[in-house]
N, C-alpha and C positions, 0 to 999 in steps of 0.2 A: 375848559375842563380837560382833564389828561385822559386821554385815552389807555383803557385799562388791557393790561399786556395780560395775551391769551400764552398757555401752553407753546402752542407754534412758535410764537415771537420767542420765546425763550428757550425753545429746544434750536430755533437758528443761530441765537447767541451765544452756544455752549461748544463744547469743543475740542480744548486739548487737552483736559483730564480724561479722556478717553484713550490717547494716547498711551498714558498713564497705565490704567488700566489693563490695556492689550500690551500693557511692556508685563508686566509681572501675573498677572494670569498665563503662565505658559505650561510646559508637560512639566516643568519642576516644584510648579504650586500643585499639580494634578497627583504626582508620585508622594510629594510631603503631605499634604492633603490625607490622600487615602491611609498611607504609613500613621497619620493621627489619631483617624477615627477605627481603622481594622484593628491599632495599640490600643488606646486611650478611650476608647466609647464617646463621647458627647464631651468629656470632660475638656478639652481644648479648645472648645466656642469660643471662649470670653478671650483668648490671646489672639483670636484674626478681631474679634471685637474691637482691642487694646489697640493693636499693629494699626488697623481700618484709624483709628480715631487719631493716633499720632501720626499717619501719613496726612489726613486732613491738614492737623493743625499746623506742617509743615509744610504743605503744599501751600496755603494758604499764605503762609508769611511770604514762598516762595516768588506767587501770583501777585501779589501786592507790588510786593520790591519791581518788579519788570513794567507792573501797569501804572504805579502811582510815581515811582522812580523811575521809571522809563530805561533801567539798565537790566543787567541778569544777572543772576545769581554770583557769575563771576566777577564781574566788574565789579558788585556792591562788596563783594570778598575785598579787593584788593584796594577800593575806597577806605576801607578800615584802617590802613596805613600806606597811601596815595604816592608819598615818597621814599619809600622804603624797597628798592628796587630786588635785594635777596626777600622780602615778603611779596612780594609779585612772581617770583619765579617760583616759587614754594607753590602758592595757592595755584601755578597753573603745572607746575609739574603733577600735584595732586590728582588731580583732577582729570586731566591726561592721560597719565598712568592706570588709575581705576577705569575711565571712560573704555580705555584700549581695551584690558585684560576683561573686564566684566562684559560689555559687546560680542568680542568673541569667545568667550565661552559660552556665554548663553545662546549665541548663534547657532555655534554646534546642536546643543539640546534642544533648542528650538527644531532646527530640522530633522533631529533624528525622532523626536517626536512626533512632529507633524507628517512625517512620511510611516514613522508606526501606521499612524492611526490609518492613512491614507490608501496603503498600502492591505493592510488588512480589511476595509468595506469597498475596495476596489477587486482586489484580488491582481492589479498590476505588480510588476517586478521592483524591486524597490529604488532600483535608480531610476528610472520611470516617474516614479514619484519624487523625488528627491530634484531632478532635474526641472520638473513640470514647479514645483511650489520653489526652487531656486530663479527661475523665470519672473514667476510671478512678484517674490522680494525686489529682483531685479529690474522690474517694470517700475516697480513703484520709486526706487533711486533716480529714476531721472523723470521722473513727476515734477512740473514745473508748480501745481498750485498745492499750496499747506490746505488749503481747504478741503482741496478731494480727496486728500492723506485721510485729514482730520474724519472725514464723512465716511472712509473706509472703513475707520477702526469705528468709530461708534455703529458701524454696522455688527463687525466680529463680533463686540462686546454686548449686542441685542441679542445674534444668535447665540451666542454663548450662555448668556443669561437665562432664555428660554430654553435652553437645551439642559443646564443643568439642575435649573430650577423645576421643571418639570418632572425631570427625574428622582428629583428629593421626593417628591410629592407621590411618584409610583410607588417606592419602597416602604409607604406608608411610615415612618419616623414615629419615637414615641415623644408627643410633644411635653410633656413634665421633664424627659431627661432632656431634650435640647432647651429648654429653658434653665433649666439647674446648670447645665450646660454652659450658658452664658453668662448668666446673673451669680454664679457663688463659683468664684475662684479657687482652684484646686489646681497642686502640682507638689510631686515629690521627684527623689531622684533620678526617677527613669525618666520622667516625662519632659525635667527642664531641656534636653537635649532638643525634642522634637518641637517643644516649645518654641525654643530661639529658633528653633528652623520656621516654623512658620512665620515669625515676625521677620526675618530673613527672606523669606520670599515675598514678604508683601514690601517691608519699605527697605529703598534703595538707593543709597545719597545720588546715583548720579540718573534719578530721576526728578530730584529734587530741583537740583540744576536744569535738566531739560523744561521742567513745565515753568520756571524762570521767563525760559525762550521764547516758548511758544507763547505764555503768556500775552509778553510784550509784544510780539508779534502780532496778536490779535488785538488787543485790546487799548494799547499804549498813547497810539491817534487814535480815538475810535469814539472822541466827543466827554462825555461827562465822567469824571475818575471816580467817584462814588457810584453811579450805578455801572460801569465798565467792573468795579472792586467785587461792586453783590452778583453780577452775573460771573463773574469767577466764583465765586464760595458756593451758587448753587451748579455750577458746574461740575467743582469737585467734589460736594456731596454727592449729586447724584450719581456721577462714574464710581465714586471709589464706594460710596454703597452698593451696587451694582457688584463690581472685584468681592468686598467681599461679603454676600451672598454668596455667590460662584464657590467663593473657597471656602465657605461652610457649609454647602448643599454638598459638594465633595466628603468632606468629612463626617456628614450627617449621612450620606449613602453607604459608605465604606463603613459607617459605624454599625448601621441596619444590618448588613449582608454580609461583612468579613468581618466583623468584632466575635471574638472566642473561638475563629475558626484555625486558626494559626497560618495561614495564608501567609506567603513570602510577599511581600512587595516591591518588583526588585526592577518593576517595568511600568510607565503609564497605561498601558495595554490593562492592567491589570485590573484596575478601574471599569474597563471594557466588560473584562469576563465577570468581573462577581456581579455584571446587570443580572447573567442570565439566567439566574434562577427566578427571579420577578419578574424581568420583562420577555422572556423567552426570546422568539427570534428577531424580536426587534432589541435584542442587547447592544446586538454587536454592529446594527448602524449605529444605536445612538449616542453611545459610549465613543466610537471611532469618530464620529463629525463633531462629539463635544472637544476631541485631542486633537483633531486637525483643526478646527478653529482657533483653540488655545495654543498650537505652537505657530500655526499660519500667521494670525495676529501680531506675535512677537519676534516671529521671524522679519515679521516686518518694520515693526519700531522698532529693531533697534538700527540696523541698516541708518535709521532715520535720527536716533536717536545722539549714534555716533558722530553724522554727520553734523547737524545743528552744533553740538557740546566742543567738537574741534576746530567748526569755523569758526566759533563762536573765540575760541583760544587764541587762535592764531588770526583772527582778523580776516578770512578769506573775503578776496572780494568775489559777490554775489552771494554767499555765505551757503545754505545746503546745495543750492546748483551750481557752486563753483568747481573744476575739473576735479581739485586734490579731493576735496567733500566726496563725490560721487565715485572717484578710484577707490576712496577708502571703503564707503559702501558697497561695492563690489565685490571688493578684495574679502570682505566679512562675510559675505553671503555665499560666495565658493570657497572660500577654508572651511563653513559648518557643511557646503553641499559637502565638500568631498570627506570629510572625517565620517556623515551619513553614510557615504556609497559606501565608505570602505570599511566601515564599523569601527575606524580606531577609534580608541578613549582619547577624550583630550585634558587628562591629568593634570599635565604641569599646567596647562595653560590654568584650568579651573582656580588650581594651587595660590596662582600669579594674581587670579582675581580676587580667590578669597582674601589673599595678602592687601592687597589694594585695596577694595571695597570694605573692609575690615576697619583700615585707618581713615580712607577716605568719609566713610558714613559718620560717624562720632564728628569729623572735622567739618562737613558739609552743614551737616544738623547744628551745630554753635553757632557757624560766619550766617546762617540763615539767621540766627537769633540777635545775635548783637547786629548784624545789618538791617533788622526790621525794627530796631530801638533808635535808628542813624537819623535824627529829622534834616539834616542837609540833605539827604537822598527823597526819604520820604514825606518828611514836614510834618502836616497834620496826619497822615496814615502810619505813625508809628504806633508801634505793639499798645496795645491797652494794658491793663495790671492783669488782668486774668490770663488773656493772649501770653506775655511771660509766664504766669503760672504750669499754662498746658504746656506750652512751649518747653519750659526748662524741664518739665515730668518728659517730653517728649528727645528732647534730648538726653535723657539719662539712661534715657528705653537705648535709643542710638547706641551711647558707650558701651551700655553691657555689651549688648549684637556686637559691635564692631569688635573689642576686647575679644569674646566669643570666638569671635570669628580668626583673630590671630592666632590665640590661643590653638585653633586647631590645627593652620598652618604649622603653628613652630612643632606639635606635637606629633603629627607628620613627619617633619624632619627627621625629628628627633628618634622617632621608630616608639 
């Protein structure tokens, strides 16, 4: 008789959709977030809905290719044409380039957020802050086990959840409009902007790639491929349902308490102050530990993030603890400390990422697709009919955002 698997058993086997998670929950899901619901009231539910469902159903192809295929995201890329040596250098130039530019810019935000927050329910100086939570990223780069990574972020992403969730629930919320909210799709011209923004802060091609890694890292030896596959899928439902709640309790606050009031949003701080008419003087811990979580967290995946995605590139041996891996996470974590201490913007860089992340995401989201159709890779765990369905809806989402997301570079340029 099989012995029937408790909760515990299965919250041991879960893991680095968490990871996931704590990468894009950060102060830029916090400011787009608020900018949604303080604009838009309620009406922007159903696009973290949308975003949540197509990060799933790619994560998911993701997870598969590394557990059932025993490769990552890049490798199965480059299996698509195996001897085509300028098709090997494309897919890892890609990939590279985005990995680069998209890590550190969000590093920066990461830390000037998480030192806002920190800064502000401290009352310390703010490189103070900045050097204390650069430490702490730093600690975690030369962490020998993925597992205590893994166990750190599904901690963030606990307090996070109960921090922000909680708070939805203060501001009392009108449940009729957060359900119209999500179930009846509305958007006109003003709103498409903020729209792709938030589908833009949830999915992220070179996160896609990441849970590849980690995937297989977990799960690849780990005994049975079928049930190694289903503890991946409740993994990533559970984390990235998790994400976004968080970024609809956001939006769902900011709608309660800054909708019609014409509040600038111009800061994650901002989030902070519009508690304090509900929660009075407990606004401004709860609000400051929801923003220090959310950029702590992903000040730390990505340090993590980078490292896996470029050893993974270049073949390092011992791969995130090999020396070049861990200079590079270093190197990431003091250009965002210092752009924090010093207040500069980091523009171009952002610029370089949106460039990047723009072509990269539309390119990532396809090679996920036809590599999860490869039965030389995966065999019997290739796509089902429907899996293409979501899939290819899920890649169309990708083009636009990516497109989007050029579009706004060149327009940029262009003045």
């Amino acid at each position: 008789m099989n012995k029937r698997t408790t909760f515990s058993d299965r919250m041991k086997r879960m893991g680095p959709a968490a990871i996931i998670t704590s990468a894009f929950i950060g102060p830029g899901t916090v400011i787009t977030a608020t900018i949604a619901g303080a604009t838009f009231n309620y009406s922007l539910l159903w696009v973290v809905l949308l975003a949540a469902i197509a990060l799933m159903v790619l994560m998911e192809m993701s997870s598969r290719i590394g557990i059932a295929g025993k490769v990552d995201a890049i490798e199965a890329a480059i299996a698509i044409a195996p001897e085509n040596v300028l098709w090997k250098r494309l897919v890892q130039i890609v990939i590279a380039a985005s990995t680069l530019g998209v890590c550190f810019a969000f590093e920066a935000g990461n830390m000037i957020g998480a030192s806002a927050g920190f800064t502000d329910f401290t009352g310390l100086p703010k490189w103070t802050a900045v050097v204390l939570l650069a430490a702490l990223a730093i600690y975690t780069v030369f962490m020998k086990s993925f597992t205590t990574l893994t166990r750190i972020m599904q901690i963030f992403v606990g307090v996070m959840g109960v921090i922000f969730l909680v708070t939805m629930v203060a501001v009392l919320p009108s449940l009729p409009a957060i359900l119209k909210g999500l179930l009846v799709p509305t958007i006109n011209q003003d709103s498409v902007i903020n729209a792709l923004a938030l589908v833009g802060t949830t999915l992220i091609g070179i996160n896609l790639v990441l849970h590849s890694i980690t995937s297989q890292q977990k799960w690849a030896n780990a005994g049975d491929v079928k049930r190694n596959i289903f503890d991946a899928r409740v993994d990533i439902v559970f984390n990235i349902v998790i994400g976004a709640l968080i970024t609809m309790s956001i939006i769902i606050v900011a709608a309660a308490v800054l909708y019609g009031t014409d509040a600038k949003v111009s800061s994650p701080l901002v989030f902070t102050t519009s508690l304090e008419p509900v929660l009075g003087s407990w606004a401004r811990i709860v609000g400051d530990l929801g923003l220090f979580a959310a950029g702590a967290s992903s000040a730390i995946a990505i340090p993590f993030t980078l490292r896996a995605i470029l050893s993974s590139i270049f073949k390092w041996e011992k791969g995130i603890a090999s020396t070049p891996a861990r200079i590079l996470g270093v190197i990431a974590v003091l250009f965002g400390a210092a752009l924090a201490i010093t207040g500069a913007s980091p523009v171009q860089i952002i610029v370089f990422a949106q460039a990047t992340s723009g072509f990269a995401l539309p390119f990532i989201a396809a090679l996920l697709l036809v590599a999860a159709n490869n039965r030389k890779i995966l065999g019997e765990h290739v796509n089902k009919t429907w899996q293409n369905i979501v899939g290819s809806i899920a890649v169309i989402l990708a083009f636009i955002l990516g497109f989007w997301g050029l579009f706004k570079v060149v327009s940029r340029f262009l003045g």
